[in-house]
N, C-alpha and C positions, 0 to 999 in steps of 0.2 A: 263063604269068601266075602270080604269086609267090602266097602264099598268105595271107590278113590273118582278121582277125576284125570290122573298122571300116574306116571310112571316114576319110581324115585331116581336118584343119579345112577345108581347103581345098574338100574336096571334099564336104562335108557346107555350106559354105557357097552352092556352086555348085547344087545342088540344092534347100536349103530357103529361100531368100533369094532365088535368081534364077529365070528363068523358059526353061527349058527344055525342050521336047520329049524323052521319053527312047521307045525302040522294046523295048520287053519281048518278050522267047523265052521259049518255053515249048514242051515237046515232044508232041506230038499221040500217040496212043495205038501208033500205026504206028513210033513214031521222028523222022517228020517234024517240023519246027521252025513253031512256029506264029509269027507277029511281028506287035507290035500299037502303035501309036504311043500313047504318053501322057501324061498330064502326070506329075510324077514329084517324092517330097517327102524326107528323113532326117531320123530322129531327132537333135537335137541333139549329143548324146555319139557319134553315129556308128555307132552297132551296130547299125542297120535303114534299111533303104530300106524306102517306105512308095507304095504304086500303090493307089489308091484305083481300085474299079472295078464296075460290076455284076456283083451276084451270079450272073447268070444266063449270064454271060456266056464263052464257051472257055475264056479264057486260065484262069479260076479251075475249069471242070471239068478242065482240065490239071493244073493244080499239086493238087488232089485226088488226083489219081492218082501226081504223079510231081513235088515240089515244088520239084526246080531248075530255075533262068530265069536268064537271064545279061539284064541293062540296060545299056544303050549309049547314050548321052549326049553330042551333040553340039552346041559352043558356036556357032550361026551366025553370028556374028558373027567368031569366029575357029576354024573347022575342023579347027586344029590343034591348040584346047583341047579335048580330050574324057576321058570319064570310062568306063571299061568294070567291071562288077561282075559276077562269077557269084556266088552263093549261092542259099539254101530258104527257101523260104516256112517259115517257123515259127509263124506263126498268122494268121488271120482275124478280124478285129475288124470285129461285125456292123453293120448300118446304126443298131442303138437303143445300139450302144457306141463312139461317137465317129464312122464312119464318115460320117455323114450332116452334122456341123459340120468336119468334114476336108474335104469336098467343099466346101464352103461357102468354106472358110479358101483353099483353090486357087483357085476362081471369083476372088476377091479379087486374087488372084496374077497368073494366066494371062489374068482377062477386063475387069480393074478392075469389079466387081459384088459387090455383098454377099450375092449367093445366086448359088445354081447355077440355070438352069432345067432343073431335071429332069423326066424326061416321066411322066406320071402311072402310077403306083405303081412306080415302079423302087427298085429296094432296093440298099443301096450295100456293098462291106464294102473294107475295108484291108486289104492283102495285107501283111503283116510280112516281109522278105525280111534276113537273118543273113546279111552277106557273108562268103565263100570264099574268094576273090580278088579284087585290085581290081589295075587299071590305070591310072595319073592320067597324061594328056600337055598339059603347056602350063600347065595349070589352077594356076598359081603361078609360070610361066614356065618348067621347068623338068619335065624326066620322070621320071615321080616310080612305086614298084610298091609293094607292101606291104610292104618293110622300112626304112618310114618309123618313126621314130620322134616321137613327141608332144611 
């Protein structure tokens, strides 16, 4: 897999506009591969995938320890579209710093609801993830790797 620093339009569209499940890895302290289904969002300009998720929760005692995760992104509707990302977590944006109206903003997305129902006192944070590499297939009709140009 080629090696990028962003996401193309395409696939920054596929992501923060449409509504797809993505499956987050993340490696468990043994080496083993941890996988977590998600909803899944990018920053516009492309240079972060954004997993909003509890705080309390593995995937993020993972990336603590050891902050690459590879997302995988499949279109169900068409299977053959899909989007693959390794890169790091490069920061955590906590629940009182956007994470909690991010969550809000996906409900909208994923559930048509102007809130999330969160279960009482869960605290949220955003996983900032600085793509590595990226793989695009289909997602513009067309198989597409990181020496896309803009």
């Amino acid at each position: 897999m080629p090696r990028t620093d962003r996401l193309s339009p395409a696939a920054v569209a596929m992501l923060h506009d449409e509504k797809h499940l993505a499956v987050v890895s993340t490696l468990m302290p043994d080496g083993s591969i941890q996988s977590t289904p998600t909803w899944v969002d990018a920053e516009p300009d492309g240079t972060h995938v954004l997993i909003n998720t509890v705080a309390t929760h593995l995937k993020v005692k993972n990336v603590d320890r050891d902050p690459r995760v590879t997302i995988a992104v499949l279109d169900e509707t068409g299977p053959f579209r899909n989007l693959v990302v390794r890169g790091t977590v490069v920061e955590k944006r906590s629940h009182d710093d956007g994470a909690e109206a991010h969550i809000h903003a996906l409900a909208k997305r994923y559930m048509g609801r102007d809130s999330y129902p969160m279960r009482e006192g869960e605290r949220r944070v955003i996983l900032r993830i600085a793509p590595t590499h990226v793989l695009e297939r289909g997602i513009d009709g067309t198989q597409r790797d990181a020496r896309w140009k803009a």
